[in-house]
Every structure is written in C-alpha cells, then in structure tokens.
C-alpha angles and dihedrals in degrees: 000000000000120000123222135176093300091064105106109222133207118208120197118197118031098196126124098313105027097057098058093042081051098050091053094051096052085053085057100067096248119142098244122182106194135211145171139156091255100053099199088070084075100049096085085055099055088042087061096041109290116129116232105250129218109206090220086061088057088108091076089061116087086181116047110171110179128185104190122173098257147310097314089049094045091052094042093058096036087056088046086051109040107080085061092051112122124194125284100018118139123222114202109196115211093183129104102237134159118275098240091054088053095049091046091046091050087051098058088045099055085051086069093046091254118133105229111200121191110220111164114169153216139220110068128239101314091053089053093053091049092040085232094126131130117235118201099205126196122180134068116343099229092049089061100046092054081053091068093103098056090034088054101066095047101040149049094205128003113202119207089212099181137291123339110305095035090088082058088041096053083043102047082051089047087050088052097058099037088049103048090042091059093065100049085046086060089049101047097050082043096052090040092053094056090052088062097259131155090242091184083071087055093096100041090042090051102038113131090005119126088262075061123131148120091260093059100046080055109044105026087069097046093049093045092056091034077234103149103162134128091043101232094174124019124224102228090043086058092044088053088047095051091039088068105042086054087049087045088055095049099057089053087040102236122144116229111177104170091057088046085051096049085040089062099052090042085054102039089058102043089055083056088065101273089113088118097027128102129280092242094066087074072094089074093055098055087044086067 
C-alpha cells in the first residue's frame, strides 16, 4: 500500500524536532492530527491547520510518526496507544531510542499486525524546518519505499540501513561522532582563545578544511560568542545518545574510549544544571 497526501497522518510528540517535521507536513498539504504530553506544544499547529489528536482516536490513523524524548517516552506512548491500535497500520518512529527498546517495541507491534520502522534522523533543527534532513530506516523494505511521499517532505535521503534496529543503529553511530566532536569543538575554541585568537574567525578560517563539519560551523560560533539561543541541540538529548552508543559497544565488547571520555563531559555538565541547555555551552565546561 503506498500512502499519498490523502493519508491522514497522526504525530505523536511536538518537541524540538517534531514541531518543525509537523509544520512541513501540514504545508504540504498533508491531514495531521498532533499530539504531545504538554498539550499546549500542539496549540501553534492547530492554529495553523493540524487537528488535536485523542490517542484513543489513533485507529483512524493509517500513519502514526512519533519523536518522543527517548526510550521511557517512547514506551510510555507506545503502551497509551496500543489498545487502539487496528491491523496493518504503520508506525514510523522519528526518536532516537536503544536499540534493544526498538527492537522490543517492534516486536509488540507486529503482534498486533502493525509494521514498526525505525526511521531516527539527522540534521538538527534547522534541517527539520527546511525538510533537508537524513533518515536511517530499518524495517521492511516495501514498507519504506510506500513511505516516499511522507519521507520526501522531511528529508534529503532516506537509507534503508537493514532490519528493524539498524536506523537506531546508524543513528546511535551518527550521535557518536556528533557528540564526541562537540567536545573537541569546545576545546579547541577554548585553547584558541587562550592563544590570543579571534575565535569568532574559527568557522569561516576553517571552512572546507579537513576540522571541517556541520557541527563546527554550528558550534564553533556559538562557542566562540557564548550565544546559545535558540537551543538547537539539547545536552541531555546528546548524553542519552552517547549513553547508548557506549551501552551498544559494550554488548558487542568493543572498547570505545573517546566516546567514554566525551560521555563523561557531557555528564558531568548536565549534572551542573545544562540538562535542557544547548550543546554549545560544553564550552562552559572546558572553561572550567
């Protein structure tokens, strides 16, 4: 079955991410019924067209996306839908979950005849507003492809990366690097500024160099002006992240020490009150 603008869609969680992928879909032209745990989230889409959703209306739904905060959220919301789940709906899930949870949680679906994909992405805030964001899909191949039409208004590529728990897979290993690189990032401005240079020239010096990334040209100039609004990534979002891709590690038994050691920072300064803060304020931390 493949699914076009007259599939009415249901969107669970209306946070950061889910907001902005919302929005476009609604521009789209696309029927979206919105929900979230704080209501109020959901008030300037219906202003601008989105139906309010009751989860126990969530059988009228063929499409359900969700981007919940993380694997207690995504159970949370799987366990308040799913005695209003009908057969051969398809739940495409936007979070960035374990593996392990993923995996559990597309199991329970499949029990009610319902296809779970796991579809995490990649880009940030601004990549969800201009719909130019990456997905890393896991699930069944024909499934994904009738998804095109939905895909193609949040994202530049999406990847079928394997069976169900490889999207989160792909994700969890993105994360790694993202994460990690932050905190080198922080060092780096830190350590130029004590050598006396403009750090606010670090991002267009560098720009196409081999240091060279999206995160940089996003971070470093935020470090630089201690300017961390409006939050693009959260702290805590990147310490769950990393969390998992360090549990992920362990169960295959690979030591990973730069992401431990990033672990740790991220940790360590979101336990001094930056939980809901901006990525860019690891800078604080190395300050320190």
């Amino acid at each position: 079955m493949s699914f076009n603008r007259e599939t009415k869609i249901a969107f669970l969680g209306i946070g950061l991410m889910g907001s902005r992928m919302a929005t476009r879909l609604l521009q789209a032209g696309f029927d979206v019924a919105v929900w979230n745990r704080t209501s109020t989230a959901c008030e300037a889409l219906i202003d601008t067209g989105a139906t309010a959703l009751s989860l126990e209306k969530v059988n009228h739904y063929p499409i359900i996306l969700t981007c919940l905060a993380d694997d207690a959220a995504a159970e949370s919301v799987f366990d308040q839908i799913r005695p209003y789940l009908v057969a051969n709906q398809v739940i495409v899930d936007f979070s960035s979950l374990s593996v392990d949870k993923t995996k559990q949680l597309a199991h329970q679906a499949k029990q009610q005849q319902i296809t779970w994909i796991d579809s995490p992405v990649s880009g940030g805030t601004v990549g969800a507003e201009n719909g130019t964001l990456v997905i890393f899909a896991g699930g069944d191949a024909t499934t994904i492809q009738n998804l095109s039409a939905i895909f193609n208004v949040l994202c530049q590529r999406v990847t079928r990366m394997g069976d169900i728990g490889t999207g989160q897979a792909t994700k969890i290993c993105n994360q790694l690097i993202v994460a990690a690189n932050s905190t080198l990032i922080a060092e780096a401005v830190a350590l130029a500024d004590l050598a006396g240079v403009d750090t606010s020239l670090l991002a267009p010096a560098l720009a196409g160099g081999f240091a060279d990334s999206k995160p940089f040209q996003i971070l470093a100039p935020r470090m630089a002006t201690h300017c961390f609004e409006p939050v693009q990534w959260k702290v805590q979002t990147l310490s769950k992240d990393l969390t998992n891709a360090v549990t992920l590690a362990q169960q295959f038994k690979l030591n990973i020490p730069v992401a431990q050691q990033a672990l740790s920072q991220l940790q360590a300064h979101q336990n001094h009150g930056f939980s809901a803060a901006d990525l860019a304020t690891i800078i604080k931390q190395v300050e320190k």
